[in-house]
C-alpha positions as CSV (number, residue, x, y, z in Angstrom):
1,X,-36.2,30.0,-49.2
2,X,-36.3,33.6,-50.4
3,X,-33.7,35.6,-50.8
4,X,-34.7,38.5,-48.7
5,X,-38.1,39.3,-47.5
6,X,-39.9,41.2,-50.0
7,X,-43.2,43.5,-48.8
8,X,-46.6,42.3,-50.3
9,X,-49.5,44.3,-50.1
10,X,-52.3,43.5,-47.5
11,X,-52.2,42.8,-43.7
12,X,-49.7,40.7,-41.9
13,X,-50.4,37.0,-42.7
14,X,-52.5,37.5,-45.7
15,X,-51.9,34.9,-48.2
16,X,-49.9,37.0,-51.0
17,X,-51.8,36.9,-54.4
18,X,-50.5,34.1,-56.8
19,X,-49.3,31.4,-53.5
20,X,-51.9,28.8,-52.7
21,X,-51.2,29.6,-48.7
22,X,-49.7,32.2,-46.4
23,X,-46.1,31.9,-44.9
24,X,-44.2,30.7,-48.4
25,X,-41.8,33.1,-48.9
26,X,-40.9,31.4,-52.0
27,X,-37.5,32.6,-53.9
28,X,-39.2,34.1,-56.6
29,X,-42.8,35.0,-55.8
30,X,-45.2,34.0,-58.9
31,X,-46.8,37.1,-58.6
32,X,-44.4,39.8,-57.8
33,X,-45.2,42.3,-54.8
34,X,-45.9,45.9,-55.8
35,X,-43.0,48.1,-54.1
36,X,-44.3,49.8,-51.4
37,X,-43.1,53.4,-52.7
38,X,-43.3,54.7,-56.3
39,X,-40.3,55.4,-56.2
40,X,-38.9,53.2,-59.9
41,X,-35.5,51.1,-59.0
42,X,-32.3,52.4,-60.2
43,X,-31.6,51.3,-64.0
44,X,-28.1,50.9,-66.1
45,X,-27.8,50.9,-69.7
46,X,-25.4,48.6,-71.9
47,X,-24.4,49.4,-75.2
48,X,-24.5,46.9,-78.0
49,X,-24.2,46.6,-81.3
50,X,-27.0,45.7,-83.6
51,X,-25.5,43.7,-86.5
52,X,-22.4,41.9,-84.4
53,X,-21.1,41.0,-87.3
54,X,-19.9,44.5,-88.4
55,X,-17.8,47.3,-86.6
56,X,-19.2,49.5,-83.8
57,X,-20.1,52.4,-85.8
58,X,-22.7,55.4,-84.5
59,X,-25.8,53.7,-86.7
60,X,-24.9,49.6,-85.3
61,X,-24.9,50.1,-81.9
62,X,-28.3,50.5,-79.2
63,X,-28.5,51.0,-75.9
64,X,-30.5,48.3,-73.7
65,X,-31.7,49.3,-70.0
66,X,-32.0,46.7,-67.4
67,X,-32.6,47.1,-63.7
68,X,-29.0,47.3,-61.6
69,X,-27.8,45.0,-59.2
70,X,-26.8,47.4,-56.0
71,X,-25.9,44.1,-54.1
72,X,-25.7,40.7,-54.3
73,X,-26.8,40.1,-51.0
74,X,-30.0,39.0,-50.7
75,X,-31.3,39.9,-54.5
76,X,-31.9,36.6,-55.7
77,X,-35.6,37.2,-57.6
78,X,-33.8,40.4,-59.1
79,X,-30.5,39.1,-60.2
80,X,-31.9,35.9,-61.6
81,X,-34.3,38.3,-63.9
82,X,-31.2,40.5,-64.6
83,X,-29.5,37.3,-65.5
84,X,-31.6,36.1,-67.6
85,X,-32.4,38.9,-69.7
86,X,-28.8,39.4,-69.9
87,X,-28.9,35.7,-71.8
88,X,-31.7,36.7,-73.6
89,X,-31.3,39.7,-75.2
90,X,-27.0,40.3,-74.8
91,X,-25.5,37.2,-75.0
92,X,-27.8,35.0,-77.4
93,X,-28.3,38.2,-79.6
94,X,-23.9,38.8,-80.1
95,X,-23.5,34.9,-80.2
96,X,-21.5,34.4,-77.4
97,X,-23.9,32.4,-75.1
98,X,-23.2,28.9,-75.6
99,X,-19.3,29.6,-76.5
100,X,-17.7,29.0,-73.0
101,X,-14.3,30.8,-74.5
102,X,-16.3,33.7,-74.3
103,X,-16.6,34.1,-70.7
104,X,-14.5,37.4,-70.6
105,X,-17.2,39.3,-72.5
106,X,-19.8,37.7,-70.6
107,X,-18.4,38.8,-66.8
108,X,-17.8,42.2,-68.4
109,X,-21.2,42.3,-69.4
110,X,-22.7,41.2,-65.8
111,X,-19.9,43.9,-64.2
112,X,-22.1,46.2,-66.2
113,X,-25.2,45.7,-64.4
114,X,-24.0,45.8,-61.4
115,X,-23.2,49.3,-59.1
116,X,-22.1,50.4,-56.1
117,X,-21.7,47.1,-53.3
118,X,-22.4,44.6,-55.7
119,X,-19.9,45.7,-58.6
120,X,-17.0,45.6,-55.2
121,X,-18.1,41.8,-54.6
122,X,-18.1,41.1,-57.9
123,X,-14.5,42.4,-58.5
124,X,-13.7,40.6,-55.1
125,X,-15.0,37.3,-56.7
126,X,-13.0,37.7,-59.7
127,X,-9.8,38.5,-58.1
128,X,-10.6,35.1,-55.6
129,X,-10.8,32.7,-58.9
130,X,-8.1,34.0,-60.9
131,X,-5.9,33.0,-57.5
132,X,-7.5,29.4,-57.1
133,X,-7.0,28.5,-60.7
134,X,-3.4,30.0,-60.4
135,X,-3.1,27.7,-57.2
136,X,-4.6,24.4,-59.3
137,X,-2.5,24.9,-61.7
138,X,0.6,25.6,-59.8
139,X,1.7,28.7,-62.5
140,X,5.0,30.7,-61.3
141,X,4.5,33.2,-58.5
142,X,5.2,35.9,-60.9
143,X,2.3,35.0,-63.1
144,X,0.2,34.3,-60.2
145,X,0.5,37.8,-59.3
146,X,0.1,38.7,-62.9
147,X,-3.5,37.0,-62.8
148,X,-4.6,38.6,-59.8
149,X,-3.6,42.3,-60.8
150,X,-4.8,41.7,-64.8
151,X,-7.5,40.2,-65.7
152,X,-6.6,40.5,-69.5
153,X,-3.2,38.6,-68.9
154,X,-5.4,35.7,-66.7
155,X,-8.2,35.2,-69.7
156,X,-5.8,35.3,-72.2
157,X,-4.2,32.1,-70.7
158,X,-7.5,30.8,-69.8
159,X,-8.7,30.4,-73.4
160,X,-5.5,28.9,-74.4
161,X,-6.1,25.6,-72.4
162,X,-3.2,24.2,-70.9
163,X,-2.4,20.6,-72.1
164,X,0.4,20.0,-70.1
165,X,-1.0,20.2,-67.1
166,X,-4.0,18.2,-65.7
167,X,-6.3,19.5,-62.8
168,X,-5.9,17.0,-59.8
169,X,-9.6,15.3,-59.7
170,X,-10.3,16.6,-55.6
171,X,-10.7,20.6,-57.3
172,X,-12.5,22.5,-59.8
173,X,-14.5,19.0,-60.7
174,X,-11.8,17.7,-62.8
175,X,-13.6,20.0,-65.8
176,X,-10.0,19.6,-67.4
177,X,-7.3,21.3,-69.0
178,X,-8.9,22.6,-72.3
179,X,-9.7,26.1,-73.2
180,X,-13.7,25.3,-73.2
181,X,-13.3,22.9,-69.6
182,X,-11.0,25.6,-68.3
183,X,-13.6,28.6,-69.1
184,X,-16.9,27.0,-68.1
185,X,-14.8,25.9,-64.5
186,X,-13.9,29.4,-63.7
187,X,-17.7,30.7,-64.9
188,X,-18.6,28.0,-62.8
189,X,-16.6,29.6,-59.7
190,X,-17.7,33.1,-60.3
191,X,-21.4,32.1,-60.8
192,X,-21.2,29.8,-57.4
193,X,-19.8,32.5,-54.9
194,X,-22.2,35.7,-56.1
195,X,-25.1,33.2,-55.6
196,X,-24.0,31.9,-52.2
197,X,-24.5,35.5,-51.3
198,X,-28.1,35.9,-53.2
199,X,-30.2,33.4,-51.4
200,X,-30.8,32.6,-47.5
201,X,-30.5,28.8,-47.8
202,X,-28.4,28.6,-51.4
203,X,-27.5,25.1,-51.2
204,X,-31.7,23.8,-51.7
205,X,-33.1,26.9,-53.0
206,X,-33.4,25.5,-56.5
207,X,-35.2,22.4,-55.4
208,X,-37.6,25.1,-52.9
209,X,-38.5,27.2,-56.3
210,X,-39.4,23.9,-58.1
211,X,-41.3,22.5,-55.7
212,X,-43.1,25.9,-55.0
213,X,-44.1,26.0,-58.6
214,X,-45.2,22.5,-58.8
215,X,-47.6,22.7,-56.0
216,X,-47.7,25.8,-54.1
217,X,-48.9,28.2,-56.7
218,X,-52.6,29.1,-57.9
219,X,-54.1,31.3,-61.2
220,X,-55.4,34.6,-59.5
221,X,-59.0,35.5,-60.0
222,X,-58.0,38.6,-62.2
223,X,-55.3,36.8,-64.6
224,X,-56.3,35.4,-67.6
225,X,-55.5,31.9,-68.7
226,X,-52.7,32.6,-71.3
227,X,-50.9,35.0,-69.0
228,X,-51.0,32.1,-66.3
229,X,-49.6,30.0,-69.0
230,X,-46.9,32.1,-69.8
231,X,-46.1,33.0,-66.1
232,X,-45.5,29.2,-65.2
233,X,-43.5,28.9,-68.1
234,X,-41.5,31.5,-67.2
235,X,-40.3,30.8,-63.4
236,X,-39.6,26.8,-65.0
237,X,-37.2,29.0,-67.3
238,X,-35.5,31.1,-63.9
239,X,-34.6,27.7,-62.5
240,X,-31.3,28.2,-65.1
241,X,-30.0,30.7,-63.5
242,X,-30.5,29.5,-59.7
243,X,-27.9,28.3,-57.3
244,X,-27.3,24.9,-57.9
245,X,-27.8,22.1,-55.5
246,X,-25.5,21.2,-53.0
247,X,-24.9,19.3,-50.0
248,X,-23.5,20.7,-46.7
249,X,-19.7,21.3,-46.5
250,X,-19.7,20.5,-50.1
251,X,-17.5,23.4,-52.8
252,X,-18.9,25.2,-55.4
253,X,-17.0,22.1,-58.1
254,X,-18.9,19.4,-55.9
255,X,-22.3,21.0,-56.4
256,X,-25.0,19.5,-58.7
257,X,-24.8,21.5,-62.3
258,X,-26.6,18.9,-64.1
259,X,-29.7,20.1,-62.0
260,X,-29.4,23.6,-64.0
261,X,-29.6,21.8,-67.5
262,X,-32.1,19.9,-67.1
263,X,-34.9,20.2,-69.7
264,X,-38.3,20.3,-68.0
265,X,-40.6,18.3,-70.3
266,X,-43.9,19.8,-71.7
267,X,-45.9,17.2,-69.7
268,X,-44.7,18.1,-66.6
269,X,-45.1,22.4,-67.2
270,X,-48.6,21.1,-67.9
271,X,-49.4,19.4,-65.4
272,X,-47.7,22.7,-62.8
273,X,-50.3,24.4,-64.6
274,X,-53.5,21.9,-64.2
275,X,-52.4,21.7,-60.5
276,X,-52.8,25.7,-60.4
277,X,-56.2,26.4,-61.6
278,X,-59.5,26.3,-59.3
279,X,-60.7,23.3,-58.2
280,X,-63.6,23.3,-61.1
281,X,-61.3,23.7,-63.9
282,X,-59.1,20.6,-62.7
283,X,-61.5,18.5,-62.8
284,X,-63.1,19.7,-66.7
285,X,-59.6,19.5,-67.6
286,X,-59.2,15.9,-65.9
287,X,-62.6,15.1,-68.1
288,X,-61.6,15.4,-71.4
289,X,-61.6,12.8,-73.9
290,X,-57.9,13.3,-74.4
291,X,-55.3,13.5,-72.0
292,X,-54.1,17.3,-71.8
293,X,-50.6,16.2,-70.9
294,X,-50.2,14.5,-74.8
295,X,-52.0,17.2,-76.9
296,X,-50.5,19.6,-79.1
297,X,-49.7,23.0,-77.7
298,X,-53.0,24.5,-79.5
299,X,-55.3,21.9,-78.2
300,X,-54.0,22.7,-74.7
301,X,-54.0,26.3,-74.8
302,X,-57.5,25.5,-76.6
303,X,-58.8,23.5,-73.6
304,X,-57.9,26.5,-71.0
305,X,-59.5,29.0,-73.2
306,X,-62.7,27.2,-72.9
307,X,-62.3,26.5,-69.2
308,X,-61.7,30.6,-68.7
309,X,-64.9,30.7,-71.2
310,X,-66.9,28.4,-69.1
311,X,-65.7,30.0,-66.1
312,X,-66.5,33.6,-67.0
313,X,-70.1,32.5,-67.7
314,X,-71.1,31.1,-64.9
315,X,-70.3,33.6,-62.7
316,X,-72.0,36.2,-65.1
317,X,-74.9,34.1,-64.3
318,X,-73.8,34.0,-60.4
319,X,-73.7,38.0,-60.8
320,X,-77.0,38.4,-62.4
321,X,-78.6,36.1,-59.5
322,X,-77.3,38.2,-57.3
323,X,-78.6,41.4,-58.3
324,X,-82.2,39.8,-58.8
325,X,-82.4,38.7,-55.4
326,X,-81.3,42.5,-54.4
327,X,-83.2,43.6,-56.1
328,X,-86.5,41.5,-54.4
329,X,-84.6,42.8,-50.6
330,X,-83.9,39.1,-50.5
331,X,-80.5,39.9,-49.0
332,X,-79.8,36.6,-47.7
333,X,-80.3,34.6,-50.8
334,X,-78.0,36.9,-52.5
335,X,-75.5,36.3,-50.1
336,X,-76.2,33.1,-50.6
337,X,-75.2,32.6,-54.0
338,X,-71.7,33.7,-53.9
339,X,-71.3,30.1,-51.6
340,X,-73.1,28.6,-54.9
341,X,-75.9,27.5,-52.4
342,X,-78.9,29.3,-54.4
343,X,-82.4,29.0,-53.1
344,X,-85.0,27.0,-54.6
345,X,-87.8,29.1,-56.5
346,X,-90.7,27.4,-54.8
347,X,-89.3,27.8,-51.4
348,X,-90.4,30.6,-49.2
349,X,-88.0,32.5,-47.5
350,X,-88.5,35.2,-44.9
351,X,-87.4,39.1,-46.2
352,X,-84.2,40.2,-44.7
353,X,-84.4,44.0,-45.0
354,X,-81.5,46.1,-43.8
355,X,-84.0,48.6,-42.8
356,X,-85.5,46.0,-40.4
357,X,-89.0,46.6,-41.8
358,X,-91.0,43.7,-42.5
359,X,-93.1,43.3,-45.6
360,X,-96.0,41.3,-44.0
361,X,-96.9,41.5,-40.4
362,X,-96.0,38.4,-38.5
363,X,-98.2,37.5,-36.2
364,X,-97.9,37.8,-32.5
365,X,-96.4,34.7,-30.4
366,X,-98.5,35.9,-27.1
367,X,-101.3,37.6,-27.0
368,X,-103.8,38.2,-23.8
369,X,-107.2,39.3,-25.0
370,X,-107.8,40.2,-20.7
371,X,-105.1,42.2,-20.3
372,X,-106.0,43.8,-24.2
373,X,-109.6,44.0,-22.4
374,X,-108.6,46.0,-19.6
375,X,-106.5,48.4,-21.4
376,X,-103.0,46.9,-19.6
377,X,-99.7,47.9,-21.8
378,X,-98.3,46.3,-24.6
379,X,-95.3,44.9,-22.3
380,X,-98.2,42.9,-20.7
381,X,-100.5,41.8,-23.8
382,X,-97.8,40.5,-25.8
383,X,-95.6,38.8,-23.2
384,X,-98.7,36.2,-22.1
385,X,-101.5,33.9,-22.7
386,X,-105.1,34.8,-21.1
387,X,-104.7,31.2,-19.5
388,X,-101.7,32.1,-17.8
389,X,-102.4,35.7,-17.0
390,X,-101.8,36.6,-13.7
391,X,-103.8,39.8,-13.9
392,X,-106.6,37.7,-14.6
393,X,-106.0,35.2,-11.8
394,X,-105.3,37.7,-9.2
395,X,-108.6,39.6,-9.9
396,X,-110.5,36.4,-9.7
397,X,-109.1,35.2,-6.8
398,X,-110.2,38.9,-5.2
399,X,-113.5,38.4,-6.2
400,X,-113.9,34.8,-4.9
401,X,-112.1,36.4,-1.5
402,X,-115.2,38.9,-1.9
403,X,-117.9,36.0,-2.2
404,X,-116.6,34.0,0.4
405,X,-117.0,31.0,-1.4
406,X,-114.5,29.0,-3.2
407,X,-114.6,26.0,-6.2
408,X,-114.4,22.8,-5.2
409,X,-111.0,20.6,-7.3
410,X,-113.8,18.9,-9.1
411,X,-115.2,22.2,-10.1
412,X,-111.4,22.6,-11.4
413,X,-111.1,19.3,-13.6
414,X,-114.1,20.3,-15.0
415,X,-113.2,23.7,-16.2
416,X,-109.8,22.0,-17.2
417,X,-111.3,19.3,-19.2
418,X,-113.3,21.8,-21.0
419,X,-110.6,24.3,-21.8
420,X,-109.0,21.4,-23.1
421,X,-111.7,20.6,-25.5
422,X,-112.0,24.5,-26.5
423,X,-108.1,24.3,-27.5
424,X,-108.3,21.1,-29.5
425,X,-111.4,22.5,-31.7
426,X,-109.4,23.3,-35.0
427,X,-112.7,24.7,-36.6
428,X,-112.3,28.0,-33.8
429,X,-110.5,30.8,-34.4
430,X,-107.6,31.9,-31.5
431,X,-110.5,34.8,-30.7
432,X,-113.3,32.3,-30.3
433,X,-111.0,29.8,-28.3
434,X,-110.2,32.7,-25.4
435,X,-113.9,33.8,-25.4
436,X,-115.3,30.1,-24.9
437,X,-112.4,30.1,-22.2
438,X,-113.5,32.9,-20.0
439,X,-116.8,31.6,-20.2
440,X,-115.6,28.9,-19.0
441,X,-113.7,30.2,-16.2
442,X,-116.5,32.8,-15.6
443,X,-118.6,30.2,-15.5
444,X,-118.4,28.8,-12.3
445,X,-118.4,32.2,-10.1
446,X,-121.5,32.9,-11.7
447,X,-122.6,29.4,-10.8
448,X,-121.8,29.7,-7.3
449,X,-123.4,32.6,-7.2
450,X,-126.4,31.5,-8.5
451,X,-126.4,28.1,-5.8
452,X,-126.4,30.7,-2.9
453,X,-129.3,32.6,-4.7
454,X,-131.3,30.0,-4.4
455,X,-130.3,28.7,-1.0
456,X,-131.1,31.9,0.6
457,X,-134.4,32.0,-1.4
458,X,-135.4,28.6,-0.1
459,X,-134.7,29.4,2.9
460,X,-136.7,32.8,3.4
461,X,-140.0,30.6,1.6
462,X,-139.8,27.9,4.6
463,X,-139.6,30.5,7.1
464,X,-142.5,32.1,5.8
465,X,-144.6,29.0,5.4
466,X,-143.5,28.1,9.0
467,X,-145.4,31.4,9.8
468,X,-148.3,30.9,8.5
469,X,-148.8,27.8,9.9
């Protein structure tokens, strides 16, 4: 994994911009973290000379600045950037990058760049590899010691190769005795120990940075398309200067230095970089007539320009949605088209004002024209029906108490049977319904009434008949 825990911006277990998930930790983050002070790192500067193949004169020399190395410990993503620049600019631009006899200005270059801890571990790793190629080789005691106390005496034999004497196969990977074998063994060693210290887990973190690249990374929203390009590009390039594999137990000659070599075809970086865009773009780039993996550089940089083209487009047109539906107050169709589920034109959708306010009045769910009648509160009008009122039914079971007459169940299904009717007639209004209804209900008090009327008129006529007779 990582090296050491670097700080990224946002709250704990937020997925840091550039990984596809939270929790990675990769070795070198795709995008790196912003520091969390603005305080800038400590720098060194190397002199150079310009033309290397004339003298060091005032006019052929520059000074280059690169970021120092206060510790190898844990510095991985800023060592291997170090390194490579170093490659880069240094050691390609003098000519000495792919001459292994040139290690001696190389490791004084990289001693350089280093301060403080890291230049004493460096020195410490030095001192170590001039004793175990002393120790290979079995050189006299007196030029062992020689080695270890000057460096200048131990390179000058390096790059003389020593022909008589052959390294036993079990150490230093049987590289062999030449000046070129001996030099790239003993760049080998030094490179091995300073990166033991550089990464938590150094024997699988260069597998762990190709595999994050390969499927763990994703464009950010604000990056553009070639800068994606050239980012991927890039950390395929830092895998050069990563530990090299190795098993457990295994010594820095046993590890896997082929790994470091390998070339990376152009199919493969392509298809890192298909594998990080938005799901959309994959599958327009999966669509094309030619596969993206066997066309031209152009044509592929061609093909993610248009994709970023497309892209930028539609969510212009997402954007401009949006603010329409604003606009209108429609604040949950605007909502809804950042989830890309817009609302059909010809569908009506109720208003969703922040304010609460509603632009037509609904109408009421309960409404109890009695209650309305009788001037009861609002609580009570809107919370009921007339037909379920108990107002109501209280009041006319007082004034049935009152008559002393009650109405018979048939009398009942009657008025039931009719109020049915009432509520089935679609051609009524709600008004007209609870009017016909209180007839209704009305009805048969006045009925009774009206029954006993006529009773007690009867009755006082035959009484008076009786007396005239």
């Amino acid at each position: 994994m990582s090296s050491k825990k670097t700080k990224s911006s946002g709250s704990r277990g937020s997925t840091p911009k550039g990984d596809r998930e939270a929790g990675l930790n990769p070795p070198i983050p795709f995008v790196p973290p912003k520091a969390d002070d603005e305080k800038e790192p400590p720098t060194v500067e190397i002199t150079i000379l310009k033309d290397p193949s004339k003298s060091a004169t005032k006019d052929n020399t520059e000074k280059k600045k690169f970021p120092a190395i206060e510790s190898f410990t844990g510095s991985g993503a800023t060592t291997v950037i170090v390194l490579k620049r170093l490659n880069m600019e240094v050691f390609e631009h003098l000519g000495i990058s792919n001459d292994s006899t040139k290690v001696e200005q190389r490791m004084d270059y990289l001693l350089q760049v280093t301060t403080g801890r890291a230049r004493d571990q460096l020195v410490e790793i030095f001192k170590r590899g001039r004793q175990q190629f002393a120790d290979a080789f079995e050189v006299a005691e007196e030029t062992k010691r020689a080695f270890v106390r000057d460096k200048k005496v131990f390179f000058n034999w390096l790059v003389k190769g020593n022909k008589g004497k052959e390294v036993p196969e079990s150490t230093l990977l049987n590289y062999g005795s030449t000046a070129k074998a001996q030099c790239s063994c003993y760049e080998a060693y030094v490179w091995f120990e300073y990166g033991r210290m550089m990464w938590n887990r150094h024997r699988t973190v260069f597998e762990e940075h190709i595999r994050y690249i390969e499927n763990k990374i994703i464009k950010p929203f604000d990056m553009l398309i070639r800068d994606f390009y050239d980012r991927v590009n890039e950390m395929y390039s830092y895998a050069y200067y990563i530990q090299p594999p190795s098993m457990n137990n295994q010594l820095w000659y046993e590890a896997d230095w082929n790994a470091l070599g390998e070339q990376y075809t152009e199919a493969r970086i392509r298809t890192a970089i298909r594998n990080g865009l938005p799901r959309a773009m994959q599958e327009k780039l999966d669509q094309k007539d030619e596969d993206y993996r066997q066309v031209s550089t152009e044509t592929f940089l061609d093909y993610l320009h248009r994709l970023e083209t497309e892209d930028k487009q539609e969510r212009a047109e997402k954007q401009r949605l949006k603010e329409s539906f604003e606009k209108k107050g429609n604040l949950k169709a605007a909502e809804a088209v950042e989830t890309g589920k817009i609302p059909r034109k010809d569908k009506k959708r109720k208003s969703d004002d922040s304010s609460g306010s509603k632009t037509k009045k609904s109408k009421p769910k309960f409404l109890c024209t009695w209650c309305e009648e009788h001037g009861k509160e609002d609580k009570f009008i809107y919370s009921h029906n007339a037909e379920d009122c108990n107002f109501r039914k209280a009041e006319r079971k007082k004034k049935e108490s009152k008559s002393g007459s009650g109405r018979s169940i048939n009398t009942l299904k009657k008025e039931k049977r009719k109020i049915k009717k009432v509520m089935n007639d679609r051609k009524l209004s709600a008004e007209q319904k609870q009017r016909r209804i209180n007839q209704i209900l009305d009805g048969g008090s006045s009925r009774k009434r009206k029954r006993s009327y006529n009773s007690s008129s009867s009755s006082s006529s035959s009484s008076c008949s009786s007396d005239s007779d």
